[in-house]
Structures are given as C-alpha cells and as structure tokens.
N, C-alpha and C positions, 0 to 999 in steps of 0.2 A: 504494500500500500504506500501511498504517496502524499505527505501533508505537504503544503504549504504552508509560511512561515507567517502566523497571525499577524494581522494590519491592527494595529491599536493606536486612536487618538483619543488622551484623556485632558480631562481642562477641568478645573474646580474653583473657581472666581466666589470669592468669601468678602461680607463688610463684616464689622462687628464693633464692641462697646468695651471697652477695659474699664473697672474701676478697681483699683487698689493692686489687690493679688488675683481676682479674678478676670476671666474674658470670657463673653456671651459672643456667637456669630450664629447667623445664618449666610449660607450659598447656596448653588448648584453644585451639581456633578454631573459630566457630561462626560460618557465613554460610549467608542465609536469602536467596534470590534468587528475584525471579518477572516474568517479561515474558513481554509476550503481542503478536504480529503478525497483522495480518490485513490481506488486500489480495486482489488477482487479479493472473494473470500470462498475457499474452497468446501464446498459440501458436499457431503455423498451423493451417489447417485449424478447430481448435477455439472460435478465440476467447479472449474472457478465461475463464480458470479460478478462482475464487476460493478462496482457502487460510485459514486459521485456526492459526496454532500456539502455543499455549503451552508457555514453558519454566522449568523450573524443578532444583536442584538435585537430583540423584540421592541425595548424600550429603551432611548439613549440617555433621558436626564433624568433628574430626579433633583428633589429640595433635601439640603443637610442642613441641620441643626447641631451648636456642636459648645460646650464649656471646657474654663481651661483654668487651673488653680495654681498659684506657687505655693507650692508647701514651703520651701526653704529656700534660699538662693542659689542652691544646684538643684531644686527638684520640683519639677512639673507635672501634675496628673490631668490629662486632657482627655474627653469621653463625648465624641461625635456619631448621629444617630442619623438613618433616614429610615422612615417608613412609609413612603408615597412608591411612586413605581420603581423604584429599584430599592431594598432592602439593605440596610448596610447597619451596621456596629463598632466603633473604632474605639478601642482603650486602650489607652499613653503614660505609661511611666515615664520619663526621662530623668538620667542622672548627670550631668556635665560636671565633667574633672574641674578641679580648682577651691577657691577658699569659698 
C-alpha cells in the first residue's frame, strides 16, 4: 500500500485578558488536513483488491476557550477546552529553569 505524506494547515488566532497571575482567552482553531492511501489488500478466494481513500476533515474550525495561572515564577498551569465542532482538551504544566 501507498500513503501519501498528510497536507496539514493549522492557524489558532487567540485575544484574551490578563489580570494579575491569571489569563482568560478565547480563539479559533483552524486545521486543514488531507491524506490520501492507496494500495491493495489481498483476500482469499479474490486476490489483491485495490482500495483508494482519501481523507480529509469533516469540520475545519472550531471556538477554544482557554485559562492560564502563574503559580510561581517558573511555573504555569494552562487548561484550554473546545466543545463546538471539533472537541479538544489541552493541560499545561510548565516548568522554566532559573530563579
């Protein structure tokens, strides 16, 4: 079988609010996906079958919502959600070296 090498264009354009240690945003999320397979699959009786599928997104955007906390001055806990047409959950530790 034969893939081709997935076509992906993603863009995620955010505003948002800072107050203090916290940050509120909304955006979009815009991904743009296209692969395509094709090969044959061999079955009994039949032989090889040869198949062709292209795939591609159903739905390309979607609205995120998303907050963002400094716990400490190396450390950030960020927790971004969508539940409209494409479904996401994103949670962020981060730790950056230094004082």
């Amino acid at each position: 079988s034969r893939a081709t090498r997935p076509k992906v264009h993603y863009w995620q354009p955010r505003i948002g609010w800072v107050q203090g240690d916290w940050a509120f945003w909304v955006g979009g999320l815009f991904i743009d996906v296209q692969e395509n397979h094709a090969g044959s699959v061999a079955l009994p009786v039949l032989g090889g079958v040869p198949f062709a599928v292209e795939l591609e997104n159903e739905q390309r955007e979607s609205a995120v919502f998303g907050v963002n906390a400094s716990l400490a001055d190396t450390i950030d806990l960020s927790f971004e959600f969508s539940n409209w047409a494409r479904k996401s959950t994103l949670l962020n530790l981060t730790w950056r070296f230094g004082e």
